[in-house]
C-alpha positions as CSV (number, residue, x, y, z in Angstrom):
1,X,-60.0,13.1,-20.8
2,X,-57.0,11.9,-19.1
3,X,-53.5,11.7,-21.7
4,X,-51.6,8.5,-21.3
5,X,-48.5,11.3,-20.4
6,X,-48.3,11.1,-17.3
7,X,-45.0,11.5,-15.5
8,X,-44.6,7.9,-14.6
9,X,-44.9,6.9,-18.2
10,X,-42.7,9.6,-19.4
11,X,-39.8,8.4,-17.1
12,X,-40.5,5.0,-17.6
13,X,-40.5,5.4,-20.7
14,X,-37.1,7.7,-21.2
15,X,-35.9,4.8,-18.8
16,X,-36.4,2.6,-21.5
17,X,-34.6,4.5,-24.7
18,X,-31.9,4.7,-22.3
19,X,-31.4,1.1,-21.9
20,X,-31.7,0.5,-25.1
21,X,-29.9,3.2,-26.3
22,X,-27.2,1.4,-24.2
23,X,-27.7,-2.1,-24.5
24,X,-27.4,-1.2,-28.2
25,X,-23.7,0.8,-27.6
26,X,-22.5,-2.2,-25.7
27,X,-23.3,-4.8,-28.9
28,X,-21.1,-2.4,-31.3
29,X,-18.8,0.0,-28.8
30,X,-15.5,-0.3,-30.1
31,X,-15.7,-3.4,-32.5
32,X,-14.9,-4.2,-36.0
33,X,-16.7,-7.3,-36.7
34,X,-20.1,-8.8,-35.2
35,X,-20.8,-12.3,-34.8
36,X,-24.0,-13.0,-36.5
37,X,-25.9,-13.5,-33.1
38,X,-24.6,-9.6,-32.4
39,X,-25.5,-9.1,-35.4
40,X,-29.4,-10.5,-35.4
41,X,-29.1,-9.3,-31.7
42,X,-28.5,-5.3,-32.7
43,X,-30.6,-5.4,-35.7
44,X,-33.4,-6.8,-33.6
45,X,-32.9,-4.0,-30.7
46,X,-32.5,-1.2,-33.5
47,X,-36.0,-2.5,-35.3
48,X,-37.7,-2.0,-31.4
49,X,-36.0,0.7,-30.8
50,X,-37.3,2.8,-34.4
51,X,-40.7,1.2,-33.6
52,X,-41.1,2.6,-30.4
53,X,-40.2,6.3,-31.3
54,X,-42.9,5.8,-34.2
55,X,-45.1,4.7,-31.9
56,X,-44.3,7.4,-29.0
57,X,-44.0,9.9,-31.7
58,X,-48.2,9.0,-33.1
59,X,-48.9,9.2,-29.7
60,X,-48.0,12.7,-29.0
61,X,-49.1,14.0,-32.0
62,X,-52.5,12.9,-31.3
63,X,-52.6,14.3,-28.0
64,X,-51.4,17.5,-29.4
65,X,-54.3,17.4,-32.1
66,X,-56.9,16.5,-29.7
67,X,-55.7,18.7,-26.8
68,X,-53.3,20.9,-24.6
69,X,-50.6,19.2,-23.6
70,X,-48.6,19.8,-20.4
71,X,-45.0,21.5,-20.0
72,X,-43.8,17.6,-19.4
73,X,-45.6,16.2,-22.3
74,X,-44.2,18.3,-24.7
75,X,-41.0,18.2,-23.5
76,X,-41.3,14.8,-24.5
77,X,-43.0,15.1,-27.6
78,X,-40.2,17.3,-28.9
79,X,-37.3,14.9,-27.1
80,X,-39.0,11.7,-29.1
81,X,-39.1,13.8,-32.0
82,X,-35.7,14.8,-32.1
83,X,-34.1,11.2,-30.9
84,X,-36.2,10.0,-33.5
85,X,-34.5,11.9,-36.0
86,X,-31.2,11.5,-34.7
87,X,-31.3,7.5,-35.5
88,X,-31.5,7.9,-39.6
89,X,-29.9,4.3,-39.6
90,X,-31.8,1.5,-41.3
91,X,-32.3,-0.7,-38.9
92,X,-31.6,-3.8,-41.3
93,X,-27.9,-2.2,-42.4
94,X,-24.8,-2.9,-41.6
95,X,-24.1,-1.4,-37.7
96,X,-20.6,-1.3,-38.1
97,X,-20.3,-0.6,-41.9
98,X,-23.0,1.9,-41.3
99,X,-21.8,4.0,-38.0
100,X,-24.5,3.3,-36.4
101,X,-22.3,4.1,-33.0
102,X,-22.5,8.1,-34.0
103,X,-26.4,8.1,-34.1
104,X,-26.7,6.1,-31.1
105,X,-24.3,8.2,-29.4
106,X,-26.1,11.5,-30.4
107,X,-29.6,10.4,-29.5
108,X,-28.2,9.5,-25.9
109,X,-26.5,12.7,-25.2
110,X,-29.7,14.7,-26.8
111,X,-31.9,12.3,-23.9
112,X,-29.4,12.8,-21.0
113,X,-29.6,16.7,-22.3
114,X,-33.9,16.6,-22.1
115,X,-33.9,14.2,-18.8
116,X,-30.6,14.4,-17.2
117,X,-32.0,12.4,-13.8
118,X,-33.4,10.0,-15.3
């Protein structure tokens, strides 16, 4: 049976919690306030975000359970594991009350560590 981790999806996907990942930094870098648009705006980006590691994260445990996995797919199994538990923000708080800079921050440098080309 052919697993959906296949390098294009891993690299499109990696793309993809990059840009958000720094869609998300650019919203809150170096603010104090947030319009409520910003505000909807982050909360909306941080909700995808969370849902898409869940997601990602079911997926590789299911191909783990129901197979070998490749060198690549587990390095992305574990790299969606950890990002995943680098963002501990609710994604309904508060993102400048609530730092969500520092887990952003951390989950990017952990992907750029994992994937550094892409």
């Amino acid at each position: 049976m052919k697993n959906e981790f296949d390098s294009w999806f891993i690299e499109d996907r990696i793309s993809w919690y990059k840009n958000k990942l720094r869609s998300l930094m650019a919203i809150i870098e170096s603010k104090n306030t947030l319009s409520k648009s910003d505000l909807e705006l982050a909360r909306a980006e941080m909700k995808e975000l969370k849902e898409r590691f869940k997601s990602d994260k079911k997926i590789g445990g299911a191909s783990r359970r129901f197979g070998a996995m490749s060198e690549k797919e587990q390095q992305y199994y574990m790299a969606v594991m950890e990002a995943e538990t680098l963002i501990s923000v609710k994604w309904n708080s508060h993102p400048i009350r609530s730092n969500w800079f520092s887990d952003i921050d951390a989950c990017m440098i952990d992907l750029d560590f994992s994937y550094p080309s892409i």
